[in-house]
SESE-248212 format. One line per field, with one value per residue: residue in three letters; x, y, z of N, C-alpha, C, O in turn. Coordinates in steps of 0.05 Angstrom, whole numbers, plus 5000, padded with zeros to 4 digits. Layout:
# residues N
resn (ala, ...)
n_X (X, ...)
n_Y (Y, ...)
n_Z (Z, ...)
ca_X (X, ...)
ca_Y (Y, ...)
ca_Z (Z, ...)
c_X (X, ...)
c_Y (Y, ...)
c_Z (Z, ...)
o_X (X, ...)
o_Y (Y, ...)
o_Z (Z, ...)
//
This chain:
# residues 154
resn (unk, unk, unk, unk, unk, unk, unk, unk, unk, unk, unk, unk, unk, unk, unk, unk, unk, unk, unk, unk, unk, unk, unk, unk, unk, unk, unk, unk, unk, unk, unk, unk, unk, unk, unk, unk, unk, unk, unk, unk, unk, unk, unk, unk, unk, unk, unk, unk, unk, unk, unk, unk, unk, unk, unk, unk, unk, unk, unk, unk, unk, unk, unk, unk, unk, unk, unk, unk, unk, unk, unk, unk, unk, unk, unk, unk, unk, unk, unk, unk, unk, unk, unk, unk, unk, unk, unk, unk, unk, unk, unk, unk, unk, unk, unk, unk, unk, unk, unk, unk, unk, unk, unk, unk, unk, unk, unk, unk, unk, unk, unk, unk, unk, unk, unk, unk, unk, unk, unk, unk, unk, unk, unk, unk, unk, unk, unk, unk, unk, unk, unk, unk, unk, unk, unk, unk, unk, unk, unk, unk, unk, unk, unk, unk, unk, unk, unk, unk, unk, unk, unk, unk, unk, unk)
n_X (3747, 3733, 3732, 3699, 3656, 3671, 3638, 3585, 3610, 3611, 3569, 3544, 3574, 3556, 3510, 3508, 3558, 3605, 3659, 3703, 3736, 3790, 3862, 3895, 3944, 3955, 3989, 3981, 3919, 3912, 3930, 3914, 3908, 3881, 3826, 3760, 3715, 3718, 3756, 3774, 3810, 3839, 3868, 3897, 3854, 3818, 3784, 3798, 3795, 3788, 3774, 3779, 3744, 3742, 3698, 3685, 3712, 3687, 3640, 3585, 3539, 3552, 3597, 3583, 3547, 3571, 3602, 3567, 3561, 3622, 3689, 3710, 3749, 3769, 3813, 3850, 3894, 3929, 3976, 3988, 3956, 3966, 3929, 3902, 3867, 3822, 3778, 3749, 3700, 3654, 3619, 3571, 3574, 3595, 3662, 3707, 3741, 3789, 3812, 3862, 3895, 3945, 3983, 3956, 3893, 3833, 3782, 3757, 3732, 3697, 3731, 3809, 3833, 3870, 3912, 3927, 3967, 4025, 4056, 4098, 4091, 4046, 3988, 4004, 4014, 4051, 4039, 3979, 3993, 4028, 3988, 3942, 3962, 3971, 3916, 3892, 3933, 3961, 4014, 4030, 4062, 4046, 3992, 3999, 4024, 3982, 3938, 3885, 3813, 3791, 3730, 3672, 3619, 3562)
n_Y (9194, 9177, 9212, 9241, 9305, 9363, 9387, 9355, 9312, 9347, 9358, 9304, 9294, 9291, 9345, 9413, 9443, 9481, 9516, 9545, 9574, 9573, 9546, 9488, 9447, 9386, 9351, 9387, 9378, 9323, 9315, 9300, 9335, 9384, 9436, 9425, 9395, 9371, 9373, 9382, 9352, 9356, 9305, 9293, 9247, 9237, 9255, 9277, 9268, 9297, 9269, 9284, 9262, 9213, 9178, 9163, 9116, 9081, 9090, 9058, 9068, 9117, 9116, 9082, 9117, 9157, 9131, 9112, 9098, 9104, 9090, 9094, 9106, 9102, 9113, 9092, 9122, 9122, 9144, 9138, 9119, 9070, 9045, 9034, 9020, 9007, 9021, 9000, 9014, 9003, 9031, 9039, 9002, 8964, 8936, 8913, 8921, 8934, 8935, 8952, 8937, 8953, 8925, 8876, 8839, 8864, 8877, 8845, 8847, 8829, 8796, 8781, 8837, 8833, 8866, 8876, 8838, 8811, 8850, 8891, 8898, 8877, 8890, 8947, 9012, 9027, 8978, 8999, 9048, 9028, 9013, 9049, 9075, 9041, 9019, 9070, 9095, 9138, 9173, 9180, 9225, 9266, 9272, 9287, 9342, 9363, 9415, 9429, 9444, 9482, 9450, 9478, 9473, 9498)
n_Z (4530, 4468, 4404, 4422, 4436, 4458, 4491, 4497, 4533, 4579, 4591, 4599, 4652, 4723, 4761, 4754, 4703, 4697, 4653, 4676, 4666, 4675, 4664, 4665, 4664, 4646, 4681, 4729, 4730, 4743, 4787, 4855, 4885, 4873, 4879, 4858, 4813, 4765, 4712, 4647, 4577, 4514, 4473, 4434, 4386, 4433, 4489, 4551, 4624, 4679, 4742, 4805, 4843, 4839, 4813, 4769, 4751, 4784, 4780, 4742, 4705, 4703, 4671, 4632, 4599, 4580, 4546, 4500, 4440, 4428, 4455, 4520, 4569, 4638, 4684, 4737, 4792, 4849, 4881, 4943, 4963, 4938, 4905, 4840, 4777, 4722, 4678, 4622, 4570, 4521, 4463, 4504, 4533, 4597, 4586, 4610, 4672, 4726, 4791, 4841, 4896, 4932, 4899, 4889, 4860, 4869, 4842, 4788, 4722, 4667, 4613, 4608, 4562, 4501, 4501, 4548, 4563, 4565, 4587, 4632, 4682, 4735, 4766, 4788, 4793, 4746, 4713, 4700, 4678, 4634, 4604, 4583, 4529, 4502, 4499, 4480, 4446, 4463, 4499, 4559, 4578, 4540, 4550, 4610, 4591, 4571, 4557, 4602, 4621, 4682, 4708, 4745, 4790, 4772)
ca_X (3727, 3744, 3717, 3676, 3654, 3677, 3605, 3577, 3621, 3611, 3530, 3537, 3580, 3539, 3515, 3512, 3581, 3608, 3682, 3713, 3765, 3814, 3869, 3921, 3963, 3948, 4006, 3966, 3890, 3915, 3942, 3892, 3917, 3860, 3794, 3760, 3690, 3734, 3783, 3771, 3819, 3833, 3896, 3896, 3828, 3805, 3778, 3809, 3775, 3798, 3763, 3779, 3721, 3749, 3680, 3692, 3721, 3667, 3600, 3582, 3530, 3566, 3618, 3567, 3535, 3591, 3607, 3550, 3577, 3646, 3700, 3717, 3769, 3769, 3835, 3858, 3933, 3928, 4001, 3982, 3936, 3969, 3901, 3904, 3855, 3815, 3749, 3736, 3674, 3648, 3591, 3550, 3578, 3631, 3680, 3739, 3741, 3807, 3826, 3885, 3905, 3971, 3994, 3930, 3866, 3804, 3761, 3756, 3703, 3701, 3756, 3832, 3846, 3898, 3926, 3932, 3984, 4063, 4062, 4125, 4086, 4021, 3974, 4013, 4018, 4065, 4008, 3953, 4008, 4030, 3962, 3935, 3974, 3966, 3892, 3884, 3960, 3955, 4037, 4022, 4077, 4021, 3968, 4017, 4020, 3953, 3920, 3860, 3804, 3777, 3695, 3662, 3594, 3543)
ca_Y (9186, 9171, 9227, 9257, 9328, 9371, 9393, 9329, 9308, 9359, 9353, 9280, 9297, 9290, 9367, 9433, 9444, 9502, 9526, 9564, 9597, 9573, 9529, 9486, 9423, 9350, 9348, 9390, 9363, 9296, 9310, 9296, 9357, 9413, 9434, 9423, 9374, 9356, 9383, 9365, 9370, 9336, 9299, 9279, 9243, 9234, 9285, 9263, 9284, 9291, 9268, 9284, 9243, 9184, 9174, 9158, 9091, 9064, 9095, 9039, 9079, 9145, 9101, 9072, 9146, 9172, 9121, 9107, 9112, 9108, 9085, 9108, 9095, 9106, 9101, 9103, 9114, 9132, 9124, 9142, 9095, 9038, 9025, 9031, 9003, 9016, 9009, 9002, 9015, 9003, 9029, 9036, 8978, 8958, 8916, 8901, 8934, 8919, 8949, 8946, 8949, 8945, 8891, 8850, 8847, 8869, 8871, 8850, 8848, 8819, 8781, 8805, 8846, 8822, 8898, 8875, 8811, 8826, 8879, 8880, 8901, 8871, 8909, 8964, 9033, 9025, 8965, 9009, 9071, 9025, 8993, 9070, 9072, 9004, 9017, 9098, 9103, 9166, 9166, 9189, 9250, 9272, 9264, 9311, 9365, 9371, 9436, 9426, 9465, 9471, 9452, 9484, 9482, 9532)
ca_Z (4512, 4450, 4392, 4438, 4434, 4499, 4506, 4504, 4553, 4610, 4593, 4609, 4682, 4745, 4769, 4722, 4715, 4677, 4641, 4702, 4653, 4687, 4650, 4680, 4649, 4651, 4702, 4745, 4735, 4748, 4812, 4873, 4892, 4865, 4886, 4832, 4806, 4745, 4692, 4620, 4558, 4496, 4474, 4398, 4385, 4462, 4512, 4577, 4644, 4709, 4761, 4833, 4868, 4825, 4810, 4732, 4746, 4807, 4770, 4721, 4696, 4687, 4640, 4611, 4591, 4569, 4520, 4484, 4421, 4429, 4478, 4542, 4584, 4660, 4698, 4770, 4794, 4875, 4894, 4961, 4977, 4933, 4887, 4809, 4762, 4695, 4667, 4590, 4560, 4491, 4459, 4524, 4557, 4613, 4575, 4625, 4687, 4747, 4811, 4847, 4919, 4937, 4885, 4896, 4849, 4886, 4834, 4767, 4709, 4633, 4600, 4596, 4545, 4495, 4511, 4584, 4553, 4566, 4603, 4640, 4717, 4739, 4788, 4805, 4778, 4722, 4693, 4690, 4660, 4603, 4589, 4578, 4508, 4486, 4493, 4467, 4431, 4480, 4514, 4587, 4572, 4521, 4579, 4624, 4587, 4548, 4572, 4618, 4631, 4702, 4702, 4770, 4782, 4765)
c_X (3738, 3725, 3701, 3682, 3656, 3649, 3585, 3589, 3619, 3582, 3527, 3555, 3558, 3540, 3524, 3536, 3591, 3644, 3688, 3736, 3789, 3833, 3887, 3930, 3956, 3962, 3986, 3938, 3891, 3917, 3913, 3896, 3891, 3841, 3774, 3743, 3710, 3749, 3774, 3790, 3824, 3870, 3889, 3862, 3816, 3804, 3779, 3793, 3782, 3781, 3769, 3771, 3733, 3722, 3678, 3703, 3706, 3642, 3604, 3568, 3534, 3584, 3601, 3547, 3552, 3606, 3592, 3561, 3602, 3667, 3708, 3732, 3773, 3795, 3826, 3891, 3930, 3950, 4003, 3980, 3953, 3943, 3906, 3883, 3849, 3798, 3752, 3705, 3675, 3620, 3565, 3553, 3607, 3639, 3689, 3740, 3769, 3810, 3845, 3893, 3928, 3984, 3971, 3908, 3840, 3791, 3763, 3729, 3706, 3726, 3779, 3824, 3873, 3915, 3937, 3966, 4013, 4067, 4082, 4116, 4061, 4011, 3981, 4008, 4020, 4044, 3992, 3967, 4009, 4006, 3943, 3938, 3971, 3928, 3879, 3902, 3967, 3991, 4027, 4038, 4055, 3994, 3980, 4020, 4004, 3957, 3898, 3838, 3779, 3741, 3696, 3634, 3579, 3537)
c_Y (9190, 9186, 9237, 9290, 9335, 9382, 9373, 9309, 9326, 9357, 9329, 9275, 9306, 9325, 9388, 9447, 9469, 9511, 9551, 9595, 9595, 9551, 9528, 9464, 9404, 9342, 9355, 9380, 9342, 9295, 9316, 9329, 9390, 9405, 9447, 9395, 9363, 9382, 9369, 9382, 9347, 9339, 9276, 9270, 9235, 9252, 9261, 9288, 9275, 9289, 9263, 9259, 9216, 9170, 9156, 9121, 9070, 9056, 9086, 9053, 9110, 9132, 9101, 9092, 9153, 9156, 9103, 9118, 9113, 9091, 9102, 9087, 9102, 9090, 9113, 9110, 9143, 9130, 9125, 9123, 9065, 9032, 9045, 9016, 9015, 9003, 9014, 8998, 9026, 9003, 9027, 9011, 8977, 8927, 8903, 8928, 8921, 8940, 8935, 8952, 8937, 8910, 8871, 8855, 8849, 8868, 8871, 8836, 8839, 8801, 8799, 8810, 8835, 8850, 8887, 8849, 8828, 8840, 8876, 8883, 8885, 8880, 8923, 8986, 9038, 9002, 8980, 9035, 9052, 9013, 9021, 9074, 9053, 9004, 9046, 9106, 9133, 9157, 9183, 9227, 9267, 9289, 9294, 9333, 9382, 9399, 9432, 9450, 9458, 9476, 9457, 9481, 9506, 9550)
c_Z (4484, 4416, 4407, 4441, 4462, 4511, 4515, 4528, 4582, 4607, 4608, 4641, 4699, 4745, 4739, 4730, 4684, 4667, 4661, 4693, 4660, 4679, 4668, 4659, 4662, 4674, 4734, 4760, 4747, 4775, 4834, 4893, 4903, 4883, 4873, 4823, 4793, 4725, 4665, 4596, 4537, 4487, 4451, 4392, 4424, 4477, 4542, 4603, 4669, 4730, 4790, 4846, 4856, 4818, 4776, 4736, 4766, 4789, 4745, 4692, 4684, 4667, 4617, 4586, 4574, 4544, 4502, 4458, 4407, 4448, 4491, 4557, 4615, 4670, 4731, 4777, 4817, 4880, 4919, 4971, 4957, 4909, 4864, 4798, 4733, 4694, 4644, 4581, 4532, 4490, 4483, 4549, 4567, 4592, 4588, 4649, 4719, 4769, 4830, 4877, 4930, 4932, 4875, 4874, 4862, 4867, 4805, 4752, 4679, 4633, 4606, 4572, 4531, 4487, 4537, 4577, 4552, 4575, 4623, 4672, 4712, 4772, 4796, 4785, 4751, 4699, 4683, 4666, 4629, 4592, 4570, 4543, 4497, 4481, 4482, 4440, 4442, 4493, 4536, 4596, 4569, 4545, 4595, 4618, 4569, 4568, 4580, 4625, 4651, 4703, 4731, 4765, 4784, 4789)
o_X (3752, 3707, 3682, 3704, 3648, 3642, 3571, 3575, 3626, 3572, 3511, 3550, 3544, 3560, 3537, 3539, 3583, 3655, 3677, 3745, 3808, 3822, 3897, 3919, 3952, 3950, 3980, 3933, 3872, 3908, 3896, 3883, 3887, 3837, 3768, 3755, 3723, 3750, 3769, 3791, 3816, 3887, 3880, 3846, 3794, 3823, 3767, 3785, 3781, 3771, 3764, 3785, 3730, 3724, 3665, 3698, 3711, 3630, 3618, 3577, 3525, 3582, 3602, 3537, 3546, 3620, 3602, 3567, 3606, 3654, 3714, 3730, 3794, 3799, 3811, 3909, 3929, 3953, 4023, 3996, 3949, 3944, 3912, 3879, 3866, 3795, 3759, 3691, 3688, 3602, 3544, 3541, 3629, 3627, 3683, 3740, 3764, 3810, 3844, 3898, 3929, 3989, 3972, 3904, 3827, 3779, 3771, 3713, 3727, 3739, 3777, 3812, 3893, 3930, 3960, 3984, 4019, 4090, 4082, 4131, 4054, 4022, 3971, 4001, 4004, 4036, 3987, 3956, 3997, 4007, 3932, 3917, 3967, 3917, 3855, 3894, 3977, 3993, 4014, 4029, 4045, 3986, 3971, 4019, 4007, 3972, 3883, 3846, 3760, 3729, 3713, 3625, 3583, 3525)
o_Y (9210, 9173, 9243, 9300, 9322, 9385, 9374, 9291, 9317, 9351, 9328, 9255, 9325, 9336, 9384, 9459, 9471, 9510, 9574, 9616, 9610, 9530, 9546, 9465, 9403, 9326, 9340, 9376, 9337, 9277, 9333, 9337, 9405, 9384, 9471, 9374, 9345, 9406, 9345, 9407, 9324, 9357, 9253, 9288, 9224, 9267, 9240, 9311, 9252, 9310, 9241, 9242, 9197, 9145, 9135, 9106, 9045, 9036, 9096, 9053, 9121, 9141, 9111, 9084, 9155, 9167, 9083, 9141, 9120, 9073, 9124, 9062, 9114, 9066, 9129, 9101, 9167, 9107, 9112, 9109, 9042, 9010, 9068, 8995, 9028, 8980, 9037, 8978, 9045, 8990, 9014, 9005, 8982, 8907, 8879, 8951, 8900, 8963, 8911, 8975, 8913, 8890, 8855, 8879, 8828, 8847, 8892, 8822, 8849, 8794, 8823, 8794, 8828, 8851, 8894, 8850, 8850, 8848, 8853, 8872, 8880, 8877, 8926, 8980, 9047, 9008, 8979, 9041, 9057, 9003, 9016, 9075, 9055, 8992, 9046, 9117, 9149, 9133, 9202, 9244, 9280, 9311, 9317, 9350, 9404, 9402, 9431, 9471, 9443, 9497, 9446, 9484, 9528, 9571)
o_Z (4480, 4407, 4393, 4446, 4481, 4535, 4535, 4539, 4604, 4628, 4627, 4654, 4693, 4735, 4719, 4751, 4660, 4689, 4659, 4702, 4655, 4686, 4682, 4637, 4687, 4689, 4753, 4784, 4762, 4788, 4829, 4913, 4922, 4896, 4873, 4824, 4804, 4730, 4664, 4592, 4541, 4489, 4451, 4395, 4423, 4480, 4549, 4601, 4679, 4737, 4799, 4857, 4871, 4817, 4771, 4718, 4765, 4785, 4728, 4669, 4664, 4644, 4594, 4565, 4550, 4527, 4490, 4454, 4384, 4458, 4482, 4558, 4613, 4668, 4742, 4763, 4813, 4886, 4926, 4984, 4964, 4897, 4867, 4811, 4721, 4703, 4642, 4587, 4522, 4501, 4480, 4570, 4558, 4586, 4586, 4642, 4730, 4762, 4834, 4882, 4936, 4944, 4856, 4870, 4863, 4871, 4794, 4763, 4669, 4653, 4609, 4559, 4544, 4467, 4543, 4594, 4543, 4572, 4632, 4689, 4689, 4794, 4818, 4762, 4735, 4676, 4659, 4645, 4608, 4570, 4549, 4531, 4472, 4463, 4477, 4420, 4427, 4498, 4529, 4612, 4587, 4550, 4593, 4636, 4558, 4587, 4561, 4633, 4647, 4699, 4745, 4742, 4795, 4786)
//
C-alpha cells in the first residue's frame, strides 16, 4: 500500500492480529514457508505485507479496504504451483487484476496497464517480478531484504 500507515494497515487485516516481536527479512516473509497470518514491513514509501493464505490478491474487498485512499498492490509468485498474478487497486477500487497458471491467463480484470507494455516475459513469474517496479519503483532486491515484522493473532 502505497503511504499507508503500518497501523492502519494491520487494523484493516482480517482477525485481531498483533506485533509478535518477531523480525525476519522480506526474503523470509515472502517465502510460503512460515507459520504465520502475515508479515508486514515497509520499503521506501510502501508497507508491503505478506500474506501466506494469499488472500490479498483473491479478496476484492480486502484490496479494496486497504486502498481507499491510496494504491495498493497485491502480487502472487507460487513457483510451485506455476500461478502468478496481480491486482491493482486505486482509491478503493480494483483497477487491473491477472492470474496466471502455468503460462496461461485464468483470469483477468480492467484494461492492461501501459506498465504491463514490453515486458520481455508474459504470464510467468518473471512478468509479474518486473511489472512490481514499473508499477511501485520498488526493485524486488529492496523487497528481499526490507525487515518484516511477524503479525500473530491476539
Amino acid at each position: 500500500m502505497h503511504n499507508a500507515p503500518l497501523e492502519s494497515v494491520v487494523s484493516a487485516l482480517p482477525g485481531d492480529l498483533r506485533d509478535s516481536g518477531e523480525r525476519i527479512s522480506g526474503y523470509e516473509a515472502l517465502s510460503m514457508r512460515l507459520d504465520h497470518e502475515y508479515s508486514i514491513g515497509v520499503v521506501g514509501e510502501w508497507t508491503v505485507v505478506s500474506d501466506p493464505g494469499m488472500q490479498l490478491v483473491y479478496d476484492r474487498k480486502l484490496g479494496e479496504l486497504l486502498s481507499v485512499q491510496r494504491r495498493a498492490l497485491a502480487f502472487l509468485v507460487h513457483s510451485v504451483s506455476s500461478v502468478y498474478g496481480f491486482a491493482l487497486y486505486r482509491d478503493g477500487h480494483l483497477s487491473r487484476r491477472a492470474l496466471y497458471l502455468e503460462g496461461e491467463v485464468q483470469d483477468e480484470m480492467g484494461d492492461r496497464l501501459p506498465e504491463e507494455e514490453n515486458l520481455p516475459h508474459s504470464a510467468t513469474e518473471d512478468h509479474v517480478l518486473d511489472l512490481i517496479p514499473r508499477l511501485t519503483g520498488i526493485r524486488w532486491p529492496e523487497v528481499l531484504q526490507a525487515p518484516f515484522r511477524v503479525l500473530q493473532p491476539l
